[in-house]
C-alpha positions, 0 to 999 in steps of 0.5 A: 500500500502506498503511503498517504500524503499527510503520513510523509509529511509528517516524517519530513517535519519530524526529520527537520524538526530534530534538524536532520537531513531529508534524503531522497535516491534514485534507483534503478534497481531492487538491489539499489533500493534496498541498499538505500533503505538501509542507508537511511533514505527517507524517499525513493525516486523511481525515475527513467535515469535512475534506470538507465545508470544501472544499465551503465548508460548516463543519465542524459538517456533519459532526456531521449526518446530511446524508450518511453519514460512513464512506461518504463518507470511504470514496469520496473518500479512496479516490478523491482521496487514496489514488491520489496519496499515497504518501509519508505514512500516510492516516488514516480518520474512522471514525464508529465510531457507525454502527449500519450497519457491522459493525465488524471487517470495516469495519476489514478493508475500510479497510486493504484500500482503502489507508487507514494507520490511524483516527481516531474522527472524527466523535465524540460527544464534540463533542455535550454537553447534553440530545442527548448524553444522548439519544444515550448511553441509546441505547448511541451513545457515546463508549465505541464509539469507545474499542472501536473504538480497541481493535478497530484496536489487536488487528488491528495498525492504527495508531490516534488518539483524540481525547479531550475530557477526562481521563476519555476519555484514560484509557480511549482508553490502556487501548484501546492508542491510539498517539496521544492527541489532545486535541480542542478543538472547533470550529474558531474564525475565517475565514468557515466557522468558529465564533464560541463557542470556548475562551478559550486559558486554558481550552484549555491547562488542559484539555490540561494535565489530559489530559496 
């Protein structure tokens, strides 16, 4: 069963309350998830990339239509996580994007297949330049993320939003997100990640802003 909104949130508070950290992973696997579980993660996020990692891919995969993303995390997150995981709440990467789900009843079908909330992963906000625009002019855009942040929200789902900026931070509050997570970008070093990140100057006066 998965956990109710409020069940979360009071874990969350009390873990600020005797000012600990709140963790959440991605995973991609059974393996990882329990491995976490036993690290102390608070949260668990099913997510496209997190899948893709464990195939020894980066996680910019996710960014691609190499599969579908809502179908995938739907089938191993179903399959490999939810059976063996019970004592911390499991969050679906919803692309929120996907012209192909008619959102209310996917909400619906996610918290019926065990999942606790969503996060809006993969997002566009990951995507800058001349594709973003592109992409934006065809109503694909980071405003379907906050609907479907708001969506969740109304039917009592327990939400995140990654935001990139100030701006999206504002809007993803006014949706109701229980969570604002400031997204950094790709992950930097190993042999699956980037090389072109953030310096952590830029990082921490971005966080700043959004805070």
């Amino acid at each position: 069963m998965p956990f109710e909104r409020n069940q979360i949130l009071k874990h969350l508070r009390r873990q600020i309350k005797l000012n600990k950290h709140i963790i959440g992973v991605a995973v991609g696997s059974g393996i990882s998830a329990r491995y976490v579980v036993k690290g102390g993660a608070d949260l668990i996020l099913v997510i496209n990339a997190g899948k893709y990692r464990q195939m020894g891919l980066s996680s910019t995969a996710g960014m691609l239509p190499f599969e579908n993303s809502n179908m995938l995390v739907m089938q191993f997150g179903r399959k490999e996580i939810i059976p063996l995981i019970r004592e911390v709440p499991i969050i679906f990467g919803l692309c929120a994007t996907d012209p192909t789900i008619e959102l209310n009843s996917f909400l619906d079908e996610i918290k019926d297949n065990g999942f606790s909330g969503i996060v809006n992963f993969p997002t566009v906000g990951l995507i800058d330049g001349l594709f973003r625009e592109a992409l934006e002019e065809q109503g694909i855009s980071f405003d379907k993320e906050v609907e479907a942040i708001r969506t969740a929200r109304q039917k009592g789902i327990f939400t995140i939003a990654f935001v990139f900026d100030k701006y999206q931070a504002k809007k993803m509050v006014e949706a109701g997100a229980d969570i604002i997570c400031a997204h950094l970008g790709f992950t930097e070093g190993g042999i699956l990640g980037v090389k072109k990140v953030k310096s952590l100057q830029a990082a921490v006066e971005i966080v700043n802003d959004i805070f």
